[in-house]
DRENGU-153718 format. One record per atom (N, C-alpha, C, O): atom name; residue number from 1; x, y, z. Coordinates in pm, whole numbers. Each point is the difference from the previous one (the first is absolute). Layout:
REM residues N
('CA' NUM (X Y Z)),
...
REM end
This chain:
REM residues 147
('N' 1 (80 -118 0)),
('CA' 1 (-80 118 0)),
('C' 1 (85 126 0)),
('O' 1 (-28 96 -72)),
('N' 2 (130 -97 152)),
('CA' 2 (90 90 -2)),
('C' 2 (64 22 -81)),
('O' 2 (50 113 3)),
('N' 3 (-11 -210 -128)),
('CA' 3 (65 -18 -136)),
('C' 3 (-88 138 -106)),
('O' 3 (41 106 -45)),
('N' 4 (-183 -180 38)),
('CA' 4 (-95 72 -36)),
('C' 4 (3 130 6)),
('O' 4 (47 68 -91)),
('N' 5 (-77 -37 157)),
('CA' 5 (-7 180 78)),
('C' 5 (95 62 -54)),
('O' 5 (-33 108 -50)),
('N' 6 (132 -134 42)),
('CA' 6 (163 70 -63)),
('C' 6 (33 -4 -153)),
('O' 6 (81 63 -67)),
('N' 7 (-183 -170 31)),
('CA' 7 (-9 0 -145)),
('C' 7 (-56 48 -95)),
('O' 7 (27 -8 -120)),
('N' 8 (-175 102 217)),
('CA' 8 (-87 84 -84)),
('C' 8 (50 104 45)),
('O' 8 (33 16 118)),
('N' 9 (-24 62 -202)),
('CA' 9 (26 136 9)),
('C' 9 (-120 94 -26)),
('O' 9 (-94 -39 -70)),
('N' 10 (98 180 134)),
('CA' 10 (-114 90 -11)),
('C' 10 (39 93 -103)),
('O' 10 (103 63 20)),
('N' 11 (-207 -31 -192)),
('CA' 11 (-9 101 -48)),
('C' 11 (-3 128 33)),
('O' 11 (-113 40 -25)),
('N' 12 (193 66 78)),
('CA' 12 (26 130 31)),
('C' 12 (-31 92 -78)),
('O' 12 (-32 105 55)),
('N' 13 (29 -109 -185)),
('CA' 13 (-34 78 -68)),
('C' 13 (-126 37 -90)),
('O' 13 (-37 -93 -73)),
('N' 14 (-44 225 64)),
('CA' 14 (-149 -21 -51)),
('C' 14 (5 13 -139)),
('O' 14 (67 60 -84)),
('N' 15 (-181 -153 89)),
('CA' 15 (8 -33 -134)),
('C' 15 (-94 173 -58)),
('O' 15 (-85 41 80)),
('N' 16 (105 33 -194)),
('CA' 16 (-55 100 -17)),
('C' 16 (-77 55 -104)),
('O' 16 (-63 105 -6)),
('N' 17 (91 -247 -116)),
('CA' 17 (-68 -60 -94)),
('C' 17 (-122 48 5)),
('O' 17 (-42 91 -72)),
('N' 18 (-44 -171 187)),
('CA' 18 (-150 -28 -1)),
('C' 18 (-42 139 59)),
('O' 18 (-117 33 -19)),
('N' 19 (167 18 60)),
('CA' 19 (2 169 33)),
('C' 19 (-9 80 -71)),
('O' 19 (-87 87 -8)),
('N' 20 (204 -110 -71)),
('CA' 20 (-31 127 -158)),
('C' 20 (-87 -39 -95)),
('O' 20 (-22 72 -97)),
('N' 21 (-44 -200 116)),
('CA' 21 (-105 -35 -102)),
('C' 21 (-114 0 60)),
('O' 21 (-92 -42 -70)),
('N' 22 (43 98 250)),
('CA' 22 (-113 51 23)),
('C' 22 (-4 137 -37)),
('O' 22 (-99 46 -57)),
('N' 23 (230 44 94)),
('CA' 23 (-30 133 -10)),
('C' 23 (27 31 -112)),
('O' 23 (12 123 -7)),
('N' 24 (10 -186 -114)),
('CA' 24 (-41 15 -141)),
('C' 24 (-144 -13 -63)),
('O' 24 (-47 43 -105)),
('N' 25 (-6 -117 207)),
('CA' 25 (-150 -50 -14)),
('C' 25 (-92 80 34)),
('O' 25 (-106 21 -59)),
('N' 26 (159 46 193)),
('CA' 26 (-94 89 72)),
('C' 26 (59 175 -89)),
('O' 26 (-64 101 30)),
('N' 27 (169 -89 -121)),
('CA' 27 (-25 113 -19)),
('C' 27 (-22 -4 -147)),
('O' 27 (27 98 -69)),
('N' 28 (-87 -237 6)),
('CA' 28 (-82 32 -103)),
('C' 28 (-146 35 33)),
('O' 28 (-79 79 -50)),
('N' 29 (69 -179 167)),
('CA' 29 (-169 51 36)),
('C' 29 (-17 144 31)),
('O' 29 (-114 40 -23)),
('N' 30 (202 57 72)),
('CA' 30 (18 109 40)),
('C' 30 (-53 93 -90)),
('O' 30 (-88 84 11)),
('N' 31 (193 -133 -140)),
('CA' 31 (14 48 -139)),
('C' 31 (-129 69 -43)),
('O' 31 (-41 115 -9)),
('N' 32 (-20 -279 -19)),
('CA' 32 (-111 -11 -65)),
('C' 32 (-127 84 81)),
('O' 32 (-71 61 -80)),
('N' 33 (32 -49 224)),
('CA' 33 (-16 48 59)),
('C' 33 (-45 117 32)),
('O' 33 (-116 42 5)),
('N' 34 (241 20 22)),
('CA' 34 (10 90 15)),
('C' 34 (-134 155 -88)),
('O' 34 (-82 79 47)),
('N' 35 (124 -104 -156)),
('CA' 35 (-45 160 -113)),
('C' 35 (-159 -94 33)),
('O' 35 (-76 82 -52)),
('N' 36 (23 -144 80)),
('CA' 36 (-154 -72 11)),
('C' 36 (-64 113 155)),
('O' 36 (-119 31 6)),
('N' 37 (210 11 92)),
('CA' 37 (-7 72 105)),
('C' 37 (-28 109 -2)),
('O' 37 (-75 38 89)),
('N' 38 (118 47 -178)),
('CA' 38 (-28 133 -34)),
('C' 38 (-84 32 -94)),
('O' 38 (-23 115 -36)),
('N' 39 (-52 -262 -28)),
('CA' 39 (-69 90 -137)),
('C' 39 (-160 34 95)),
('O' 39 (-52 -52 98)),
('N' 40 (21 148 -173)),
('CA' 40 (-136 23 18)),
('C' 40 (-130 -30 -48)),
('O' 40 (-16 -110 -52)),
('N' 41 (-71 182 61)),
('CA' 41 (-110 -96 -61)),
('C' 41 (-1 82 -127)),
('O' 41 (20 120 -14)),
('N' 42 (-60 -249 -111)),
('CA' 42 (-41 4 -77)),
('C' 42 (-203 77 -14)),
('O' 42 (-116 -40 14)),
('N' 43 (210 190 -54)),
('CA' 43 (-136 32 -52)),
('C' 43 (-29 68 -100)),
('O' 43 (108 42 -40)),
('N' 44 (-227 15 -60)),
('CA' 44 (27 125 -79)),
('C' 44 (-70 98 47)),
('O' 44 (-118 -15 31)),
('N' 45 (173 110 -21)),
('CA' 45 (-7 137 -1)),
('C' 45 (-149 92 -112)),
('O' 45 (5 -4 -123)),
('N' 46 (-130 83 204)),
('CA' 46 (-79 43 -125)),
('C' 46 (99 132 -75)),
('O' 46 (79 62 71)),
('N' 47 (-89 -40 -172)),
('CA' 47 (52 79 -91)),
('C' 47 (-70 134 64)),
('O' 47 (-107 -6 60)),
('N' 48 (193 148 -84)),
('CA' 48 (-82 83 14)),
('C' 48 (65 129 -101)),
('O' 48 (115 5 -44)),
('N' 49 (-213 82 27)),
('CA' 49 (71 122 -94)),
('C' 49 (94 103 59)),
('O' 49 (91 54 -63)),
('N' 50 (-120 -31 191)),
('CA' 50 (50 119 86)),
('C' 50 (88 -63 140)),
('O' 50 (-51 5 112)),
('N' 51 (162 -52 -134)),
('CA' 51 (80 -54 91)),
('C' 51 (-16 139 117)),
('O' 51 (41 116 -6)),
('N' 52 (-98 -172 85)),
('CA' 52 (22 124 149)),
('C' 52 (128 -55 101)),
('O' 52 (-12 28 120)),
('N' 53 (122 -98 -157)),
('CA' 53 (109 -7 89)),
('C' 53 (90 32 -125)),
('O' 53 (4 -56 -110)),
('N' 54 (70 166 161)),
('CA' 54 (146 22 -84)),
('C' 54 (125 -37 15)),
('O' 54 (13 34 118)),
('N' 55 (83 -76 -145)),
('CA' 55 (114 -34 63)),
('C' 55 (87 129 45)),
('O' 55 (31 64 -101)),
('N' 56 (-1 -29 173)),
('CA' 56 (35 57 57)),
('C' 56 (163 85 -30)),
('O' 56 (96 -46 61)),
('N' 57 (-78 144 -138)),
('CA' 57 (159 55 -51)),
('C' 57 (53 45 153)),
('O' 57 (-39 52 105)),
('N' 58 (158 -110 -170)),
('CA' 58 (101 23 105)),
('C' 58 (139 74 -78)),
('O' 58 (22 -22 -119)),
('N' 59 (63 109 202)),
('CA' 59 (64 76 -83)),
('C' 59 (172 -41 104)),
('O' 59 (19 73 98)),
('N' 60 (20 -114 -109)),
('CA' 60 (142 18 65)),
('C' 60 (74 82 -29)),
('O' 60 (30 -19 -118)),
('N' 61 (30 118 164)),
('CA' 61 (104 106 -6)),
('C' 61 (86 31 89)),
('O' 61 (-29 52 108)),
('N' 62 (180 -90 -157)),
('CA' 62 (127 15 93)),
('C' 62 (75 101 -34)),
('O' 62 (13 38 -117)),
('N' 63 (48 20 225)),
('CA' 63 (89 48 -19)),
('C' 63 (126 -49 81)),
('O' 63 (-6 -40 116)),
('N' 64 (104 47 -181)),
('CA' 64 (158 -82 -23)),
('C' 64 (124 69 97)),
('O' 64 (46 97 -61)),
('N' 65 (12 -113 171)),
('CA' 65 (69 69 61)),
('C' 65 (112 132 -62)),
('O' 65 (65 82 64)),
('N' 66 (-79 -111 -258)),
('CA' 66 (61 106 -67)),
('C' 66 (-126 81 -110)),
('O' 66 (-5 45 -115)),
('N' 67 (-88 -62 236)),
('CA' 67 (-103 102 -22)),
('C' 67 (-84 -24 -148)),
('O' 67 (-69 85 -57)),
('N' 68 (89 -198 20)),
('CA' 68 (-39 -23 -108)),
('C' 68 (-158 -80 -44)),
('O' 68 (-10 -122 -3)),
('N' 69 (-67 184 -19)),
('CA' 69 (-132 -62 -32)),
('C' 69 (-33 -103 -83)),
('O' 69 (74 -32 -92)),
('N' 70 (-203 -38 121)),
('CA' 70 (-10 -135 -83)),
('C' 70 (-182 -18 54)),
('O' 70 (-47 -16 113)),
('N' 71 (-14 26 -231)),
('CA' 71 (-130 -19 32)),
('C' 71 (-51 -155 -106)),
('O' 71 (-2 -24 -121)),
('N' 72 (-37 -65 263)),
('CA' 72 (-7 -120 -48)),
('C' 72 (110 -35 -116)),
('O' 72 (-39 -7 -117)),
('N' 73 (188 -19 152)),
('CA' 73 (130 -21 -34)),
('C' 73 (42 97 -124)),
('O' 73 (116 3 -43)),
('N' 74 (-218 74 -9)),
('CA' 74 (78 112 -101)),
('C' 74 (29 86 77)),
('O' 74 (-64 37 98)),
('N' 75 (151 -5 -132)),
('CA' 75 (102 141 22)),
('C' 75 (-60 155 -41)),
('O' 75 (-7 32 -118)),
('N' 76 (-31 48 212)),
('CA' 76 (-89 124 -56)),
('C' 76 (84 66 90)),
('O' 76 (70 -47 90)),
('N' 77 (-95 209 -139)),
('CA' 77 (55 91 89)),
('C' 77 (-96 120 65)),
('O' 77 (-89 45 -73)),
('N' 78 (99 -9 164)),
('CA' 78 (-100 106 53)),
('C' 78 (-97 70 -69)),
('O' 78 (-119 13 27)),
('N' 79 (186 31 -125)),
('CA' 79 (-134 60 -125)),
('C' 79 (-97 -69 -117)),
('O' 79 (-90 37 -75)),
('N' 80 (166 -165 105)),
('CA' 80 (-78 -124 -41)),
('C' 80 (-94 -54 77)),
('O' 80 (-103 -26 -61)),
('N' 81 (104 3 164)),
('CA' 81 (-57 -25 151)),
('C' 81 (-122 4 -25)),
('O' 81 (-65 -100 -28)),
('N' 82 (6 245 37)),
('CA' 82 (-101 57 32)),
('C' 82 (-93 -75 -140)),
('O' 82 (-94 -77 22)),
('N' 83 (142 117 -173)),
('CA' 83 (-28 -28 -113)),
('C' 83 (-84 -153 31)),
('O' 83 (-121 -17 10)),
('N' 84 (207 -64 -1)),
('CA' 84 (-21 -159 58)),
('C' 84 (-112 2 103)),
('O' 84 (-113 -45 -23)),
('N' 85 (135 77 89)),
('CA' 85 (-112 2 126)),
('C' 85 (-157 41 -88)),
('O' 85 (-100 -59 -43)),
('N' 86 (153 191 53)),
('CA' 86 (-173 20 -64)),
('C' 86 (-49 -71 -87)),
('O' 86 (-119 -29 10)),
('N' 87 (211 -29 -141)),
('CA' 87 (-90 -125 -22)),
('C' 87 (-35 -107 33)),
('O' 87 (-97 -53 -54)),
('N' 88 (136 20 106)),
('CA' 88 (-1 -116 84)),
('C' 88 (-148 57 49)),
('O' 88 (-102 -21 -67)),
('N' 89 (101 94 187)),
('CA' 89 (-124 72 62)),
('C' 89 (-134 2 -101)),
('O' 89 (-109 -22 53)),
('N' 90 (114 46 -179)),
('CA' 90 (-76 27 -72)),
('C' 90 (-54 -144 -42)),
('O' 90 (-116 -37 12)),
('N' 91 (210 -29 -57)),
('CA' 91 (-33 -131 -9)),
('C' 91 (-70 -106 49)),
('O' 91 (-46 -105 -45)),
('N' 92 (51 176 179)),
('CA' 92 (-10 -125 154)),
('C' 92 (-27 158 123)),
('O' 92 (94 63 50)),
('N' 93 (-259 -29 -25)),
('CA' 93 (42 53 117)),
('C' 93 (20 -37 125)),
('O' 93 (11 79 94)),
('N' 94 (-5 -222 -85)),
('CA' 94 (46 -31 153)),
('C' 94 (123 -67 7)),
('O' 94 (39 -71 93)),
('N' 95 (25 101 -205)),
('CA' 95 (134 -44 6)),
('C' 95 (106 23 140)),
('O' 95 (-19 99 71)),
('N' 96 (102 -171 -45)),
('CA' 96 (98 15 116)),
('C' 96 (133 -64 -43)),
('O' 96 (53 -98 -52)),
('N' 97 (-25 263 127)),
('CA' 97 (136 -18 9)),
('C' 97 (144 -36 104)),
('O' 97 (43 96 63)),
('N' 98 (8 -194 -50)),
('CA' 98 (104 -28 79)),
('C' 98 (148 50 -9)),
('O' 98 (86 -27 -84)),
('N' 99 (-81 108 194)),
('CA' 99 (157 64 -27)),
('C' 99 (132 -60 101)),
('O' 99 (10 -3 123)),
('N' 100 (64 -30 -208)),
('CA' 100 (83 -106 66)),
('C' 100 (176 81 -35)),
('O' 100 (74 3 -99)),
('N' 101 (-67 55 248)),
('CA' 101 (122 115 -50)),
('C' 101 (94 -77 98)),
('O' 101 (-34 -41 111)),
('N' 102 (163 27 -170)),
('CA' 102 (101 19 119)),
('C' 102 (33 56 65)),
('O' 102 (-12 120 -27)),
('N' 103 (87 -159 180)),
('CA' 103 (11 84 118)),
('C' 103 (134 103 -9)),
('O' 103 (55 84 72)),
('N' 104 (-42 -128 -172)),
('CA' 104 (143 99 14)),
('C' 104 (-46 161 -93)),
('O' 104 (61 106 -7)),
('N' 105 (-166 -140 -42)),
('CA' 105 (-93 135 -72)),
('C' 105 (-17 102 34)),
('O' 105 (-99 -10 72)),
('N' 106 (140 142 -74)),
('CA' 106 (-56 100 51)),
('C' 106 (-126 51 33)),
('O' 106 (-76 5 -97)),
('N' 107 (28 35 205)),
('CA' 107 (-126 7 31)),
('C' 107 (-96 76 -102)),
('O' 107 (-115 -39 -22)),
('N' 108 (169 143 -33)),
('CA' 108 (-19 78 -63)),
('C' 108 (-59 -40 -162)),
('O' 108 (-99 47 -54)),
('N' 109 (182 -137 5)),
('CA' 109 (-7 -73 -93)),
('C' 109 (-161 -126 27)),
('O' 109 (-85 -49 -74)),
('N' 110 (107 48 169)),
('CA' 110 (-150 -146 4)),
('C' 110 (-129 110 9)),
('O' 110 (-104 -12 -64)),
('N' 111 (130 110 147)),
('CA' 111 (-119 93 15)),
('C' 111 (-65 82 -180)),
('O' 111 (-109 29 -47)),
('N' 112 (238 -23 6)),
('CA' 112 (-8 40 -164)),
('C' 112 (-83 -74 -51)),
('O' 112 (-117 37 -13)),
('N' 113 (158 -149 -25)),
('CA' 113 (-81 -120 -88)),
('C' 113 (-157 -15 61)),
('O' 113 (-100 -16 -69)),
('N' 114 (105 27 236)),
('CA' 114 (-127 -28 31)),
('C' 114 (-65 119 -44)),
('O' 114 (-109 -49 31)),
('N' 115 (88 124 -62)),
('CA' 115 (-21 199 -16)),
('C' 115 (-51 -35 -156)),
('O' 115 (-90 74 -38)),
('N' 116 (132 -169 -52)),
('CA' 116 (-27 4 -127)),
('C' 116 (-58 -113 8)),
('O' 116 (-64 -17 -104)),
('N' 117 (44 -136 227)),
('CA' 117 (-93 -46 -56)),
('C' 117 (-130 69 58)),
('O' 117 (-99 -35 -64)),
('N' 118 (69 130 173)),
('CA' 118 (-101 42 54)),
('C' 118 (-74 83 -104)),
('O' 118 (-122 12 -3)),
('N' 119 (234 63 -108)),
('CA' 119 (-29 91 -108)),
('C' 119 (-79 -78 -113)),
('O' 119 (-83 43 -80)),
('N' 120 (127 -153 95)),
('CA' 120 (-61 -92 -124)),
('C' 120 (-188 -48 4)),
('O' 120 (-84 -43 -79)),
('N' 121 (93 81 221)),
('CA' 121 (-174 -41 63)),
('C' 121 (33 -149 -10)),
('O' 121 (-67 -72 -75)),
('N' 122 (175 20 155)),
('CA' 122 (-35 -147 71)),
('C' 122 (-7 21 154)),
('O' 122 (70 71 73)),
('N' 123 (-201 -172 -39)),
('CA' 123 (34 41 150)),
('C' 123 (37 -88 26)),
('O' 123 (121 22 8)),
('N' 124 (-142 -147 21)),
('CA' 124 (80 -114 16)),
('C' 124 (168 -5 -4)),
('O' 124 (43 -54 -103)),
('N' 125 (61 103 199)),
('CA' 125 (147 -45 21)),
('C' 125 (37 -43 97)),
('O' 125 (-16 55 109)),
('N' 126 (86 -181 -129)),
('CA' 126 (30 -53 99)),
('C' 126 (168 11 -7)),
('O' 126 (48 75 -86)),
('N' 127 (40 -149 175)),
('CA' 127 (125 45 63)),
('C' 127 (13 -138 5)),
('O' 127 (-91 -62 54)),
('N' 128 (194 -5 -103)),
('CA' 128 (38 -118 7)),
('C' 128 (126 35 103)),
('O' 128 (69 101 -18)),
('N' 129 (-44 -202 139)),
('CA' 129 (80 -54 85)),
('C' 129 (23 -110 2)),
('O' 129 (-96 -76 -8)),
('N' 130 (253 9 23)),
('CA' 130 (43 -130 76)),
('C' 130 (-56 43 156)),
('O' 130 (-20 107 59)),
('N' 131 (7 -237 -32)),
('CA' 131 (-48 -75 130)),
('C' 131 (126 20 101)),
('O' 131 (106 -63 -6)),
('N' 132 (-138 157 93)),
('CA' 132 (120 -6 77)),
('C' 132 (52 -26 165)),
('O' 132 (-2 119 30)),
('N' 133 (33 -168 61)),
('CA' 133 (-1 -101 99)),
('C' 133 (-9 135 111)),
('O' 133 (65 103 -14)),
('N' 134 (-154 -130 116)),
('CA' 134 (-28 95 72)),
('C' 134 (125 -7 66)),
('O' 134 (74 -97 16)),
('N' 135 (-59 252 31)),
('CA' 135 (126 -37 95)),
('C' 135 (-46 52 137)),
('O' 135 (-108 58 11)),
('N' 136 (202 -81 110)),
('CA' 136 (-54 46 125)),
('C' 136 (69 107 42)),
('O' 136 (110 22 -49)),
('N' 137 (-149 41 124)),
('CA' 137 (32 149 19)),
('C' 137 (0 -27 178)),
('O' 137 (-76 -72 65)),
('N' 138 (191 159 -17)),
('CA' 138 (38 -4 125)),
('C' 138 (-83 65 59)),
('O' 138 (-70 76 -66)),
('N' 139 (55 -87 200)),
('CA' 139 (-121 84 72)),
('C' 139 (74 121 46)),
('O' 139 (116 -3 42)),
('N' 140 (-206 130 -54)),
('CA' 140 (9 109 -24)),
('C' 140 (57 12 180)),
('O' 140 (-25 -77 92)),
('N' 141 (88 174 -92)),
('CA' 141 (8 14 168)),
('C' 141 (-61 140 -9)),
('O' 141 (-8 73 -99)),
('N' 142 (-35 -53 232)),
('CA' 142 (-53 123 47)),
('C' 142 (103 119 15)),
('O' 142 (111 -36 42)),
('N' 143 (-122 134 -60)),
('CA' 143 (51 101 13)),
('C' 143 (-27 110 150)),
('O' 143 (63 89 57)),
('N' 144 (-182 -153 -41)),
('CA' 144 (-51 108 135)),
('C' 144 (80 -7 82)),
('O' 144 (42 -109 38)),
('N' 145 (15 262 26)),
('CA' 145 (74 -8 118)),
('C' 145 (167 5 -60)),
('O' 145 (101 7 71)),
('N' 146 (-105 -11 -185)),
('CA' 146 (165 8 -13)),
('C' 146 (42 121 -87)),
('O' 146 (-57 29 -105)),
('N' 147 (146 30 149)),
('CA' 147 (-2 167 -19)),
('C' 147 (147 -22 -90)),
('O' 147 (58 97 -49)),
REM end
Protein backbone atom coordinates (compact mmCIF):
# COMPACT_ATOMS: atom_id res chain seq x y z
CA UNK A 1 0.00 0.00 0.00
CA UNK A 2 2.77 2.15 0.78
CA UNK A 3 4.45 1.22 -2.64
CA UNK A 4 1.20 2.58 -4.13
CA UNK A 5 0.86 5.99 -2.63
CA UNK A 6 4.43 7.05 -3.88
CA UNK A 7 3.65 5.94 -7.22
CA UNK A 8 0.74 8.20 -8.04
CA UNK A 9 1.59 11.38 -8.34
CA UNK A 10 -0.71 14.63 -8.07
CA UNK A 11 -1.45 16.89 -11.30
CA UNK A 12 -0.42 20.53 -10.13
CA UNK A 13 -1.10 22.19 -12.89
CA UNK A 14 -4.66 23.67 -14.39
CA UNK A 15 -5.67 22.54 -17.07
CA UNK A 16 -6.96 26.01 -18.96
CA UNK A 17 -8.13 24.54 -22.16
CA UNK A 18 -11.71 23.94 -20.97
CA UNK A 19 -11.61 27.53 -19.64
CA UNK A 20 -10.84 29.37 -22.72
CA UNK A 21 -13.42 27.35 -24.50
CA UNK A 22 -16.18 28.42 -21.87
CA UNK A 23 -15.21 32.02 -21.97
CA UNK A 24 -15.13 31.85 -25.71
CA UNK A 25 -18.60 30.48 -25.46
CA UNK A 26 -19.93 32.84 -23.06
CA UNK A 27 -18.54 35.84 -25.05
CA UNK A 28 -20.18 34.73 -28.18
CA UNK A 29 -23.43 34.59 -26.32
CA UNK A 30 -22.54 38.09 -25.12
CA UNK A 31 -21.88 39.01 -28.70
CA UNK A 32 -24.89 37.95 -30.06
CA UNK A 33 -26.71 39.39 -27.22
CA UNK A 34 -25.81 42.08 -26.48
CA UNK A 35 -27.18 44.98 -29.58
CA UNK A 36 -30.84 42.70 -28.86
CA UNK A 37 -30.64 44.97 -25.28
CA UNK A 38 -30.77 48.24 -26.53
CA UNK A 39 -33.05 47.99 -29.48
CA UNK A 40 -36.32 49.52 -29.10
CA UNK A 41 -39.59 48.98 -30.10
CA UNK A 42 -40.41 48.55 -33.39
CA UNK A 43 -42.86 51.14 -34.45
CA UNK A 44 -44.07 53.64 -37.24
CA UNK A 45 -44.29 56.94 -36.68
CA UNK A 46 -47.82 59.08 -38.24
CA UNK A 47 -46.41 61.41 -40.91
CA UNK A 48 -47.07 65.00 -40.37
CA UNK A 49 -46.69 68.38 -42.49
CA UNK A 50 -45.54 70.83 -39.76
CA UNK A 51 -42.75 69.19 -37.67
CA UNK A 52 -43.26 71.26 -34.22
CA UNK A 53 -39.79 69.94 -32.69
CA UNK A 54 -36.69 71.58 -34.27
CA UNK A 55 -33.34 70.45 -33.76
CA UNK A 56 -31.82 72.66 -32.02
CA UNK A 57 -28.42 75.04 -33.60
CA UNK A 58 -25.69 75.14 -31.67
CA UNK A 59 -22.81 77.51 -32.45
CA UNK A 60 -19.28 76.87 -30.87
CA UNK A 61 -16.90 79.74 -30.76
CA UNK A 62 -13.26 79.82 -29.43
CA UNK A 63 -11.01 81.89 -28.88
CA UNK A 64 -7.19 80.65 -28.95
CA UNK A 65 -4.68 81.87 -26.27
CA UNK A 66 -3.09 83.96 -29.50
CA UNK A 67 -6.31 85.62 -29.61
CA UNK A 68 -7.34 84.02 -32.54
CA UNK A 69 -11.01 83.22 -33.52
CA UNK A 70 -12.73 80.14 -34.89
CA UNK A 71 -16.46 79.87 -35.21
CA UNK A 72 -17.43 76.23 -35.33
CA UNK A 73 -13.54 75.41 -36.48
CA UNK A 74 -13.36 78.27 -39.25
CA UNK A 75 -11.18 80.86 -38.60
CA UNK A 76 -13.05 84.45 -38.63
CA UNK A 77 -11.91 87.64 -37.33
CA UNK A 78 -13.77 90.26 -35.24
CA UNK A 79 -15.41 92.00 -38.16
CA UNK A 80 -16.40 88.79 -39.44
CA UNK A 81 -17.90 87.77 -36.13
CA UNK A 82 -20.72 89.83 -35.97
CA UNK A 83 -21.45 89.20 -40.01
CA UNK A 84 -21.64 85.27 -39.03
CA UNK A 85 -23.66 85.63 -36.08
CA UNK A 86 -26.43 87.56 -37.50
CA UNK A 87 -26.90 85.02 -39.90
CA UNK A 88 -26.87 82.46 -38.21
CA UNK A 89 -29.60 84.48 -35.90
CA UNK A 90 -31.65 85.01 -38.89
CA UNK A 91 -31.58 81.60 -39.85
CA UNK A 92 -32.33 80.00 -36.48
CA UNK A 93 -33.83 82.45 -33.83
CA UNK A 94 -33.11 80.34 -30.96
CA UNK A 95 -29.90 79.53 -31.95
CA UNK A 96 -27.03 79.19 -29.13
CA UNK A 97 -24.06 80.02 -28.72
CA UNK A 98 -21.07 78.40 -26.76
CA UNK A 99 -17.97 80.35 -26.02
CA UNK A 100 -15.08 78.36 -25.20
CA UNK A 101 -12.03 80.90 -24.56
CA UNK A 102 -8.79 80.18 -22.98
CA UNK A 103 -7.60 81.19 -19.62
CA UNK A 104 -4.70 82.77 -20.57
CA UNK A 105 -7.14 85.39 -22.71
CA UNK A 106 -7.46 88.73 -21.88
CA UNK A 107 -10.46 89.71 -20.16
CA UNK A 108 -11.07 92.29 -22.36
CA UNK A 109 -10.90 90.26 -25.40
CA UNK A 110 -13.79 87.53 -24.14
CA UNK A 111 -16.01 90.54 -23.07
CA UNK A 112 -15.45 91.82 -26.92
CA UNK A 113 -16.68 88.76 -28.69
CA UNK A 114 -19.47 88.44 -26.10
CA UNK A 115 -20.54 92.37 -27.01
CA UNK A 116 -20.90 91.11 -30.74
CA UNK A 117 -22.61 87.99 -29.99
CA UNK A 118 -25.22 90.05 -27.78
CA UNK A 119 -25.13 92.54 -31.01
CA UNK A 120 -26.09 89.74 -33.23
CA UNK A 121 -29.62 89.23 -31.14
CA UNK A 122 -28.56 85.75 -29.73
CA UNK A 123 -29.60 85.36 -26.35
CA UNK A 124 -28.64 82.09 -25.64
CA UNK A 125 -24.45 82.08 -24.51
CA UNK A 126 -23.08 79.86 -22.75
CA UNK A 127 -19.27 79.68 -21.30
CA UNK A 128 -17.73 76.45 -21.67
CA UNK A 129 -15.42 75.25 -18.58
CA UNK A 130 -13.19 72.18 -17.65
CA UNK A 131 -14.36 70.56 -14.52
CA UNK A 132 -12.22 71.64 -11.87
CA UNK A 133 -11.40 69.88 -8.32
CA UNK A 134 -12.66 71.91 -5.47
CA UNK A 135 -10.00 73.02 -3.39
CA UNK A 136 -10.06 73.77 0.44
CA UNK A 137 -9.44 76.96 1.80
CA UNK A 138 -7.91 77.52 5.31
CA UNK A 139 -10.10 78.90 7.96
CA UNK A 140 -10.17 82.47 8.06
CA UNK A 141 -8.89 83.70 11.54
CA UNK A 142 -10.46 86.53 13.25
CA UNK A 143 -9.03 89.71 13.35
CA UNK A 144 -11.00 91.25 16.36
CA UNK A 145 -8.89 92.63 19.00
CA UNK A 146 -5.61 92.72 17.13
CA UNK A 147 -4.32 96.19 16.51
Amino acid sequence: MIFEARRRRFLAEINVIPLVDVMLVLLVIFMVTAPMLHRGMDIKLPRSVSNTIQPEERIVLTIEPDQKLYLDNDPVSVAQLGIRLSEAQQRNPGVSVYLRADHRVPYGIVVQVMDEVKLAGIEKLGMVTDLAMPQRRAPERSRKGTR
